[in-house]
Gaussian input, Z-matrix of N, CA and C with variables (Angstrom, degrees):
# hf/3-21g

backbone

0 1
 N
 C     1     B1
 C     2     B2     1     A1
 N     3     B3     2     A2     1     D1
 C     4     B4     3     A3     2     D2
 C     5     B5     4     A4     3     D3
 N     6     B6     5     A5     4     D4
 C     7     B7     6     A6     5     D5
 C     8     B8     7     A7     6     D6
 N     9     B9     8     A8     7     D7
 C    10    B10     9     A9     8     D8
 C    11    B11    10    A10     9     D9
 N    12    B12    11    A11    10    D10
 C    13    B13    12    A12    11    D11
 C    14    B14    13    A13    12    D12
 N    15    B15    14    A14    13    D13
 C    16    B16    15    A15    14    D14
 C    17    B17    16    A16    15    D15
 N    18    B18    17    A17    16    D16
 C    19    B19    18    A18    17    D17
 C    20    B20    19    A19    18    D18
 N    21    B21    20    A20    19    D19
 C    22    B22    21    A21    20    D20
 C    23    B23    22    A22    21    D21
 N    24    B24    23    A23    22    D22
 C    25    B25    24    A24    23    D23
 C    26    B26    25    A25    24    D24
 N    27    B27    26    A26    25    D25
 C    28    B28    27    A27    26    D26
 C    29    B29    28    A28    27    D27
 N    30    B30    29    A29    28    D28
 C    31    B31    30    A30    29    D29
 C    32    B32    31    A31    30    D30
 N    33    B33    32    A32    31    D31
 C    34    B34    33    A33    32    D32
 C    35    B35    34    A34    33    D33
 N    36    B36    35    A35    34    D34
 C    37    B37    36    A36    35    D35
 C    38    B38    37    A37    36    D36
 N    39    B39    38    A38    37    D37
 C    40    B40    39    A39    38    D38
 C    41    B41    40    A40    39    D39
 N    42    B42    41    A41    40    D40
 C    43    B43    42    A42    41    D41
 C    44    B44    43    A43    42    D42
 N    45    B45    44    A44    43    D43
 C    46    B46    45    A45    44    D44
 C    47    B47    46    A46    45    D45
 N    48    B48    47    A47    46    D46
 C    49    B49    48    A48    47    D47
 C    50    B50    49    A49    48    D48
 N    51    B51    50    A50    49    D49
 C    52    B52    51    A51    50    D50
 C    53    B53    52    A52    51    D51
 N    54    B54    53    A53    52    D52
 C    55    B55    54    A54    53    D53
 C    56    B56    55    A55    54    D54
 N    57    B57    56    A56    55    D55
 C    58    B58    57    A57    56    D56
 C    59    B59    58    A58    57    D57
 N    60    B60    59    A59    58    D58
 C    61    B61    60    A60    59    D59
 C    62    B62    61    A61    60    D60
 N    63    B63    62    A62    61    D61
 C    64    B64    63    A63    62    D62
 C    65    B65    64    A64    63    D63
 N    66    B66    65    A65    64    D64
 C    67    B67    66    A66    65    D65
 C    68    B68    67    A67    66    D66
 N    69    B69    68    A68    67    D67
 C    70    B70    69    A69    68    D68
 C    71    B71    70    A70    69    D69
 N    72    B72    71    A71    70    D70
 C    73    B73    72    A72    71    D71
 C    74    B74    73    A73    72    D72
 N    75    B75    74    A74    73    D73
 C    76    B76    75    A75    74    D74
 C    77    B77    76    A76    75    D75
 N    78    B78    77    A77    76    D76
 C    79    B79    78    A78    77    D77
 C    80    B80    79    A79    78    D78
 N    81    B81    80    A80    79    D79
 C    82    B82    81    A81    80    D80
 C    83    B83    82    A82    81    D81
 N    84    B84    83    A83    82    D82
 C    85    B85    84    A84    83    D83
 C    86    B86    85    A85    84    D84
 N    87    B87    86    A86    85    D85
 C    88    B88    87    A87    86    D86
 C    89    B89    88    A88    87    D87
 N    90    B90    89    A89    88    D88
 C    91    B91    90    A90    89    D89
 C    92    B92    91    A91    90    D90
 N    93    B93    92    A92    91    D91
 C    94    B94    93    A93    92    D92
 C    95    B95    94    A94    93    D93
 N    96    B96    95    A95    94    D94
 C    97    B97    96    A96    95    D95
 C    98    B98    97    A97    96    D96
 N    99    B99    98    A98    97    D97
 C   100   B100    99    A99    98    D98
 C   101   B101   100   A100    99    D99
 N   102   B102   101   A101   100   D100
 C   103   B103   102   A102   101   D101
 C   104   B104   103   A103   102   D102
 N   105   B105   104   A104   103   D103
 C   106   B106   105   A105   104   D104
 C   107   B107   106   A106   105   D105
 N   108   B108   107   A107   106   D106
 C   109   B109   108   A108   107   D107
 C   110   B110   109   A109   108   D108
 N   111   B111   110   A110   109   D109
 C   112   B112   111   A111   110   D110
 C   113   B113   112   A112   111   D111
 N   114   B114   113   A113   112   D112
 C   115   B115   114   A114   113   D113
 C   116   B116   115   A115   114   D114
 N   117   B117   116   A116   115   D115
 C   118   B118   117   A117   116   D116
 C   119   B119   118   A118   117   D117
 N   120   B120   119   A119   118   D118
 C   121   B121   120   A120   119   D119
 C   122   B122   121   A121   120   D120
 N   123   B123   122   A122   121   D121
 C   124   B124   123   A123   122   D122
 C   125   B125   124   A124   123   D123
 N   126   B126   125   A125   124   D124
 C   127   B127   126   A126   125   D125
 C   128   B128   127   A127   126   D126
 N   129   B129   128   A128   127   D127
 C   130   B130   129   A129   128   D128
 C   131   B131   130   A130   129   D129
 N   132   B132   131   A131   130   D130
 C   133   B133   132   A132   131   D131
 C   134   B134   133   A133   132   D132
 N   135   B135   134   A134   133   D133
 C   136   B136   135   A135   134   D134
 C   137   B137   136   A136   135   D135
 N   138   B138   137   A137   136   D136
 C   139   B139   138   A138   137   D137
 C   140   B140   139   A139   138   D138
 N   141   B141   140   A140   139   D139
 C   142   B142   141   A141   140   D140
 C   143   B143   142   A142   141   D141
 N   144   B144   143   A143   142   D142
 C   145   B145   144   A144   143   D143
 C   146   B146   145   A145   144   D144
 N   147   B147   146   A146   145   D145
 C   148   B148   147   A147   146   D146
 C   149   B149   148   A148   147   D147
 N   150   B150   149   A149   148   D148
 C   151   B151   150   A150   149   D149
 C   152   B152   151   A151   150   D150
 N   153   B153   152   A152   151   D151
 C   154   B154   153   A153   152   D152
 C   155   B155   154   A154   153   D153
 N   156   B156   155   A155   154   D154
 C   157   B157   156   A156   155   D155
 C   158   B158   157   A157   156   D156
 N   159   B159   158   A158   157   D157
 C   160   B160   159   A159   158   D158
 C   161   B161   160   A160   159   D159
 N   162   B162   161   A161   160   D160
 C   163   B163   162   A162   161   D161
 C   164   B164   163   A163   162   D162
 N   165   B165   164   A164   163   D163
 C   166   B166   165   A165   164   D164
 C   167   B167   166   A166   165   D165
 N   168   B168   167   A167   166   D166
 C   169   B169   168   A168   167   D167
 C   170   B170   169   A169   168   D168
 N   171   B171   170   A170   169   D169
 C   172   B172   171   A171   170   D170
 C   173   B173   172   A172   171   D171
 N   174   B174   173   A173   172   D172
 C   175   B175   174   A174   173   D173
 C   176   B176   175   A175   174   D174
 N   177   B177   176   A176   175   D175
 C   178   B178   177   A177   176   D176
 C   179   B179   178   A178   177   D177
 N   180   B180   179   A179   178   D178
 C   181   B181   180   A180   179   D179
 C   182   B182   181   A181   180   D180
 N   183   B183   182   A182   181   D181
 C   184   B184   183   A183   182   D182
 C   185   B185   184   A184   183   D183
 N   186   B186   185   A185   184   D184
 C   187   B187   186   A186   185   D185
 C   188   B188   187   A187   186   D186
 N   189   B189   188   A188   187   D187
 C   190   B190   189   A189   188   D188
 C   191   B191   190   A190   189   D189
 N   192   B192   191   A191   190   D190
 C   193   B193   192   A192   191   D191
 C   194   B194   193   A193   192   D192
 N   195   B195   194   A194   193   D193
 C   196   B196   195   A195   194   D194
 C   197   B197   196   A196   195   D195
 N   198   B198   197   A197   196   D196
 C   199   B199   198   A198   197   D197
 C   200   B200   199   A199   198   D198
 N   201   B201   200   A200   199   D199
 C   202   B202   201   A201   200   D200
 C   203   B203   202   A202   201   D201
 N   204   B204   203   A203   202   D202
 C   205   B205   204   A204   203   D203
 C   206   B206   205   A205   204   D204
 N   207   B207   206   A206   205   D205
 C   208   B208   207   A207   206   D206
 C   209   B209   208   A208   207   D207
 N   210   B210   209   A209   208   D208
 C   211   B211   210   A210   209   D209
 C   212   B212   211   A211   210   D210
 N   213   B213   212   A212   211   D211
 C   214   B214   213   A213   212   D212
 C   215   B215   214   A214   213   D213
 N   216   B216   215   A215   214   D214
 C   217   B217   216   A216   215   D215
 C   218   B218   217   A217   216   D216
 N   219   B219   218   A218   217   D217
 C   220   B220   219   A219   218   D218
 C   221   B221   220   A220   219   D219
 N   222   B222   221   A221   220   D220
 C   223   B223   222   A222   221   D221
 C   224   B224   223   A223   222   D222
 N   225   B225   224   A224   223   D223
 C   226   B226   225   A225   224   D224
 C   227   B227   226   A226   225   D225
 N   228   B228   227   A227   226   D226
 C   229   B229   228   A228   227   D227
 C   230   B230   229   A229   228   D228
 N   231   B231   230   A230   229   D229
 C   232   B232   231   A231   230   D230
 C   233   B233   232   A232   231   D231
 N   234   B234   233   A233   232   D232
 C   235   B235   234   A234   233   D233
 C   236   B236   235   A235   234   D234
 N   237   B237   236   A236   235   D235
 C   238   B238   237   A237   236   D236
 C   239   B239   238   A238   237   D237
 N   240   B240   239   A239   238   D238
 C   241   B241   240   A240   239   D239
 C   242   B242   241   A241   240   D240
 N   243   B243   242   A242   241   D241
 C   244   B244   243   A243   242   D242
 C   245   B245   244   A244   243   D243
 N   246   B246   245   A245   244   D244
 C   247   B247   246   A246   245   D245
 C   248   B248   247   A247   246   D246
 N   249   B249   248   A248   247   D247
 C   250   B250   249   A249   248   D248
 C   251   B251   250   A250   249   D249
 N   252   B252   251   A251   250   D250
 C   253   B253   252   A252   251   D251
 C   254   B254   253   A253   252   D252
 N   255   B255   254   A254   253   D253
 C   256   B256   255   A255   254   D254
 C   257   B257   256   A256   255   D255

   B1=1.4524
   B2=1.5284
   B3=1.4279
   B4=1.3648
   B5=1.7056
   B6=1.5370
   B7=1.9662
   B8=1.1765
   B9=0.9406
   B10=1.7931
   B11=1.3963
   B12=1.1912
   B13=1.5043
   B14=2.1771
   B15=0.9480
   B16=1.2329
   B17=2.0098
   B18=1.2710
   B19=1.6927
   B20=1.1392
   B21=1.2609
   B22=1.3850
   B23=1.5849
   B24=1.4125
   B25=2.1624
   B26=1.7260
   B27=1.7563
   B28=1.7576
   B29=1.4203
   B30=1.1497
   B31=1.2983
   B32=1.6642
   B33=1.5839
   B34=1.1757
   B35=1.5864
   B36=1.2750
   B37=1.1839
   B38=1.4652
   B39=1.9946
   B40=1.7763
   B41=1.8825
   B42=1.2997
   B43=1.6037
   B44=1.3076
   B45=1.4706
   B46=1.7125
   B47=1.3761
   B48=0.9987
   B49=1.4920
   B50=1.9527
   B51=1.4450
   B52=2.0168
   B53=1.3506
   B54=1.4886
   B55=1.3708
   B56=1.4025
   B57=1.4576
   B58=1.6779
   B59=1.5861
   B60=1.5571
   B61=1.5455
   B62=0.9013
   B63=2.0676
   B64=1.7396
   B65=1.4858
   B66=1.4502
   B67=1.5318
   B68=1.8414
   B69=0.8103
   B70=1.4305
   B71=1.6806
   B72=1.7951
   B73=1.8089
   B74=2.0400
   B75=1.6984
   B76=1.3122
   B77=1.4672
   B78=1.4024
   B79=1.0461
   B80=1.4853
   B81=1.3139
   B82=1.4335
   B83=1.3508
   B84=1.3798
   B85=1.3345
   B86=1.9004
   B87=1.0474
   B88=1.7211
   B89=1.6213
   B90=1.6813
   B91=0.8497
   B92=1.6682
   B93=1.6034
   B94=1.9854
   B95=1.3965
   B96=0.8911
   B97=2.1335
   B98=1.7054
   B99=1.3186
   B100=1.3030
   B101=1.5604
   B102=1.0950
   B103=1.5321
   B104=1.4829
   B105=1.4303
   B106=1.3864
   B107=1.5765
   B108=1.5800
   B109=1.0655
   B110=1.2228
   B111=1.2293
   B112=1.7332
   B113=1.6862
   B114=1.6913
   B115=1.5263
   B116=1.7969
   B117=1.9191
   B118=1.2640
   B119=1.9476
   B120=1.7984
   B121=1.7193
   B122=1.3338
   B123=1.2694
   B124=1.7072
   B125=1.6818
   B126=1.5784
   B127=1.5967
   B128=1.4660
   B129=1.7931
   B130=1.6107
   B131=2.1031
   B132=1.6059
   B133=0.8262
   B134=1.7233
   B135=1.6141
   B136=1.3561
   B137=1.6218
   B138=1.0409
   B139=1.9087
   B140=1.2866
   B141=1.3131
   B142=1.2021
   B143=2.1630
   B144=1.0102
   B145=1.2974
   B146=1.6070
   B147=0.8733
   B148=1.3431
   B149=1.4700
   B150=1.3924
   B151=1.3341
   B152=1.4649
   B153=1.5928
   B154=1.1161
   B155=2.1518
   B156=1.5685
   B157=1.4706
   B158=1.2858
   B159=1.1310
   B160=1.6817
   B161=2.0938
   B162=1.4199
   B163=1.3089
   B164=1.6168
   B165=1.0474
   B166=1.6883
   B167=1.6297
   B168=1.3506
   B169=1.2500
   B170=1.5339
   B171=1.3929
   B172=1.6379
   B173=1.3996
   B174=1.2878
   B175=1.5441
   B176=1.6385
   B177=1.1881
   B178=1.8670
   B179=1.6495
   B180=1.1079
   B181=1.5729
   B182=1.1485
   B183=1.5027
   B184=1.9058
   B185=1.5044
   B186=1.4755
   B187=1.2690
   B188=1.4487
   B189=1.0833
   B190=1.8692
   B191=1.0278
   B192=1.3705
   B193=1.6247
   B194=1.7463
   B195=1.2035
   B196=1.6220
   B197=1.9152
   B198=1.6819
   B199=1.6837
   B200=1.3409
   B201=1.3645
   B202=1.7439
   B203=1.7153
   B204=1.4864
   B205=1.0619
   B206=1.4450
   B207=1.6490
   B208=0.8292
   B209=1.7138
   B210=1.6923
   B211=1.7728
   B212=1.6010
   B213=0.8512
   B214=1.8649
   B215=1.0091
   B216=1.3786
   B217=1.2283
   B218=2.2297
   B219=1.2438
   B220=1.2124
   B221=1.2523
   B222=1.0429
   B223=1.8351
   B224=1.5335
   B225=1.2749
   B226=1.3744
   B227=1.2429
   B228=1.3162
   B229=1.6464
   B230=1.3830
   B231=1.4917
   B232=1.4278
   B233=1.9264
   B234=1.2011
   B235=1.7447
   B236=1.5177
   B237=1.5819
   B238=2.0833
   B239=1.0555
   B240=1.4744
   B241=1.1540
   B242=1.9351
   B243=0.9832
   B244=1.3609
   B245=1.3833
   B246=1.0439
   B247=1.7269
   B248=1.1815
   B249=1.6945
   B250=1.7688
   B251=1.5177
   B252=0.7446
   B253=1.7429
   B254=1.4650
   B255=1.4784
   B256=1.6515
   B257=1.9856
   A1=107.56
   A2=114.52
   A3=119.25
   A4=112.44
   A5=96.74
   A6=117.96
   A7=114.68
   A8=138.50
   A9=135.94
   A10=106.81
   A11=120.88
   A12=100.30
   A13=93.25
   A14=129.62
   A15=146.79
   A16=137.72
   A17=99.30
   A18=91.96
   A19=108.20
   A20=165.01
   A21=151.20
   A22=99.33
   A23=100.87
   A24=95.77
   A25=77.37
   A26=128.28
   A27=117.68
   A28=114.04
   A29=126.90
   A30=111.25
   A31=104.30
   A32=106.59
   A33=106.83
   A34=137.26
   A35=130.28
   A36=121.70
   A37=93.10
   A38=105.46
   A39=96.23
   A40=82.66
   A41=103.84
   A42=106.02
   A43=110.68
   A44=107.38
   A45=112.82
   A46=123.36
   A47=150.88
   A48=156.05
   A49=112.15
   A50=94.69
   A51=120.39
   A52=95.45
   A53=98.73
   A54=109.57
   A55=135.09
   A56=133.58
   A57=120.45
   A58=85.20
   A59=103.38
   A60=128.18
   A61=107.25
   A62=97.21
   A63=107.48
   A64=107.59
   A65=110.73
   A66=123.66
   A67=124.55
   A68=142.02
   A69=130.84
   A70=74.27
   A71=86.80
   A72=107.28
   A73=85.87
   A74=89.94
   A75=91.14
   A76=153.87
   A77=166.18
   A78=168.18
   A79=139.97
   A80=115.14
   A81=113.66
   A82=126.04
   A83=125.27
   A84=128.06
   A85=90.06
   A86=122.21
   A87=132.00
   A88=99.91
   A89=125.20
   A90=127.86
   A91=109.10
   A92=111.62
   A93=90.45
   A94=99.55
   A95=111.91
   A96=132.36
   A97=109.78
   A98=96.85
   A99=101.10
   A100=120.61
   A101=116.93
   A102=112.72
   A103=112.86
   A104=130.21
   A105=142.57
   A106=94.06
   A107=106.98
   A108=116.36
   A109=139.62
   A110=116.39
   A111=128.70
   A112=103.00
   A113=97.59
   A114=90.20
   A115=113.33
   A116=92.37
   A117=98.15
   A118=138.73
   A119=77.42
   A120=104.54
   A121=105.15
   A122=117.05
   A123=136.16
   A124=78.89
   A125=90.67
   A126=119.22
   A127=132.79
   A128=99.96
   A129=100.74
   A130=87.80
   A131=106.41
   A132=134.14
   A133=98.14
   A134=86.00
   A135=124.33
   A136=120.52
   A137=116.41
   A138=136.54
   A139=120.97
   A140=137.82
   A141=120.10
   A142=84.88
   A143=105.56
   A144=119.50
   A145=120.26
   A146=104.98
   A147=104.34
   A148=123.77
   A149=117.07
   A150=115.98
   A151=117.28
   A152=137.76
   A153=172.41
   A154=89.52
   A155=86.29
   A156=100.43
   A157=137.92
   A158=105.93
   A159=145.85
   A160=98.83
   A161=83.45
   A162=93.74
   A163=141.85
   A164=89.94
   A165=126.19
   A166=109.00
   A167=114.64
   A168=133.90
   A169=108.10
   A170=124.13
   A171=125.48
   A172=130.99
   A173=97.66
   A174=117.62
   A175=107.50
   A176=98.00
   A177=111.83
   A178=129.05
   A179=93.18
   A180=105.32
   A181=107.85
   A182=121.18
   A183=111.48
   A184=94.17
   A185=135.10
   A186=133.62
   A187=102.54
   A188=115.59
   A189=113.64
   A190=100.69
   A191=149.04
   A192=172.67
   A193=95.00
   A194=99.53
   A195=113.97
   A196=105.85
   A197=85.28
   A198=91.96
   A199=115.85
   A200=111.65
   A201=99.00
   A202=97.89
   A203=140.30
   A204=139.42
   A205=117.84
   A206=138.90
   A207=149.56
   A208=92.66
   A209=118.10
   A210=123.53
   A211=96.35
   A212=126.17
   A213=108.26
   A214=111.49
   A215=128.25
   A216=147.03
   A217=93.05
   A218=109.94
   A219=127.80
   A220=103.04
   A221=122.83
   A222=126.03
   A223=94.85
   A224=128.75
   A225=110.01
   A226=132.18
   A227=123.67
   A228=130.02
   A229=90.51
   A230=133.09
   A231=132.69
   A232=98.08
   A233=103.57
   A234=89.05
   A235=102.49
   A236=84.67
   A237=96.32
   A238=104.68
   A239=117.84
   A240=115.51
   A241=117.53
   A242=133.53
   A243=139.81
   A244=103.22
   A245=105.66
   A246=125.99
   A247=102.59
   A248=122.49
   A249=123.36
   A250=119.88
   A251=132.67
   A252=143.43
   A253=71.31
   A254=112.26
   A255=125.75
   A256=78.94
   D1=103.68
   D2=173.87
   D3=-54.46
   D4=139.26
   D5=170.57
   D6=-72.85
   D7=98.26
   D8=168.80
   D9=-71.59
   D10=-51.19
   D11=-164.67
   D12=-149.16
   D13=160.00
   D14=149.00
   D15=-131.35
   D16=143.55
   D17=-159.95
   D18=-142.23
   D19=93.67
   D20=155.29
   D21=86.62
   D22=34.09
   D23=151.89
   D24=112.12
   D25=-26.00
   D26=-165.32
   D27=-65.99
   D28=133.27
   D29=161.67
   D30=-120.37
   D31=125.15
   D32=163.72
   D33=-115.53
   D34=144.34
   D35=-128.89
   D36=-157.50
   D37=170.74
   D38=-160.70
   D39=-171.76
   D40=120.55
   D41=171.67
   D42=-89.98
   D43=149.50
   D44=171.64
   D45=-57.65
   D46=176.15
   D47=-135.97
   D48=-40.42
   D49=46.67
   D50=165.81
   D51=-52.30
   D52=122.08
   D53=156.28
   D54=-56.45
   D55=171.75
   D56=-146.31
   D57=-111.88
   D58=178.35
   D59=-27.28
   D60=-43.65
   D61=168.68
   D62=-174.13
   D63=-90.15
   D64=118.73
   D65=-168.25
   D66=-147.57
   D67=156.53
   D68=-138.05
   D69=-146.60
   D70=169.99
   D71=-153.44
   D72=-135.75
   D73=114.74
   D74=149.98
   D75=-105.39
   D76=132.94
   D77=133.91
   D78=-47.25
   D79=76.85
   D80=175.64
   D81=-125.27
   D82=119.95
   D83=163.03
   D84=80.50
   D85=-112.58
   D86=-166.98
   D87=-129.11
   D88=24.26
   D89=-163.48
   D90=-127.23
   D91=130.89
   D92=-179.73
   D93=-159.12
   D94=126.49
   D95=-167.84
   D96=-127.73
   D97=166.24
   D98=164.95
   D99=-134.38
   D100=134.61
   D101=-171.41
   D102=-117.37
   D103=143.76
   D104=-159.02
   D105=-104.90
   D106=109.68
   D107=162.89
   D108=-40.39
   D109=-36.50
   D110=-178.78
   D111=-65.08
   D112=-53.93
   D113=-160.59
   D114=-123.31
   D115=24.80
   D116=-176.93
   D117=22.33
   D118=45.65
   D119=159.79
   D120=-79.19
   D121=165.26
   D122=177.80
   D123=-116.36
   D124=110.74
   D125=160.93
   D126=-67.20
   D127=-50.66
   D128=161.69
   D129=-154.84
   D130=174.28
   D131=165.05
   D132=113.59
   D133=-134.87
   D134=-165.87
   D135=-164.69
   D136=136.86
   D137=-177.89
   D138=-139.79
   D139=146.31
   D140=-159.75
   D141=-108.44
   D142=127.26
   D143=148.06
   D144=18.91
   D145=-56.07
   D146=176.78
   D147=-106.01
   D148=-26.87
   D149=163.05
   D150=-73.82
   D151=-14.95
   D152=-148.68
   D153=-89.19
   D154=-67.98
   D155=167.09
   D156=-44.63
   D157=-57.36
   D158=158.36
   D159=-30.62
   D160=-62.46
   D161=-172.55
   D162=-72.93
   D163=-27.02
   D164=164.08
   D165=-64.80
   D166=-72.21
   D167=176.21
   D168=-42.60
   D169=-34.17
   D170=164.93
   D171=-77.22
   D172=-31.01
   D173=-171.74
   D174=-85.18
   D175=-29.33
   D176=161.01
   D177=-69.29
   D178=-17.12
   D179=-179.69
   D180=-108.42
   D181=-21.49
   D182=-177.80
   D183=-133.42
   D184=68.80
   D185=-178.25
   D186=-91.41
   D187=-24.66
   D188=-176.88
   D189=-102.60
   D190=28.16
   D191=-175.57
   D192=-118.36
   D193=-60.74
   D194=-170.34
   D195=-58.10
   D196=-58.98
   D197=176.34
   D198=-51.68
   D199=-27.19
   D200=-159.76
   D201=-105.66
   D202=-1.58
   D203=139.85
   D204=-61.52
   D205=-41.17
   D206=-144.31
   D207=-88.40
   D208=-51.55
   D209=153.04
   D210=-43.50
   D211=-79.44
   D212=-152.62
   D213=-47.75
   D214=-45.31
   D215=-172.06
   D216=-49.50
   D217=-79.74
   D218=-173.79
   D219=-38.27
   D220=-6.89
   D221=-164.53
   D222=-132.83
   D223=17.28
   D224=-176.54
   D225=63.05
   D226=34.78
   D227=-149.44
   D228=-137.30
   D229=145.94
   D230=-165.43
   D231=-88.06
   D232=154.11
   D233=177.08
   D234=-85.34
   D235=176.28
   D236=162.94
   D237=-94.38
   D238=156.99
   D239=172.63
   D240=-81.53
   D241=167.29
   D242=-174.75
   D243=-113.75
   D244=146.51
   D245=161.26
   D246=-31.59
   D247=149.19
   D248=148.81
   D249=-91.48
   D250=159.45
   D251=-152.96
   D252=-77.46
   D253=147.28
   D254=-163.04
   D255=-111.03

């Protein structure tokens, strides 16, 4: 599962031909969710509060970053990587 982006301990991440919606897989600390790109819901897991934040706040700023990895991905195409939350 290719790394798109990492930030303060986040790792975010995106499997090749993942079933829909188009949504990306996070990793933090003992913690791992999935969040729906379109409407940046938490799909399944768990995040603690503030990395939750962390995470949102990135995924809001590069959502057509997200979309257009989330196509390569669907096509077998490696992603780009994205910015880390500055």
């Amino acid at each position: 599962m290719p790394e798109i982006s990492r930030f303060y301990g986040i790792i975010i991440r995106m499997y090749y031909g993942d079933h829909e919606p188009p949504h990306f897989h996070i990793k933090y600390e003992n913690y791992e969710a999935k969040i729906s790109i379109a409407d940046l819901k938490m799909l399944t897991g768990h995040l603690s509060r503030r990395a939750l934040l962390h995470v949102l706040e990135w995924a809001f700023e590069h959502r057509q970053e997200l979309f257009e990895d989330w196509e390569l991905m669907k096509n077998g195409k490696p992603p780009k990587k994205i910015n880390p939350l500055d």
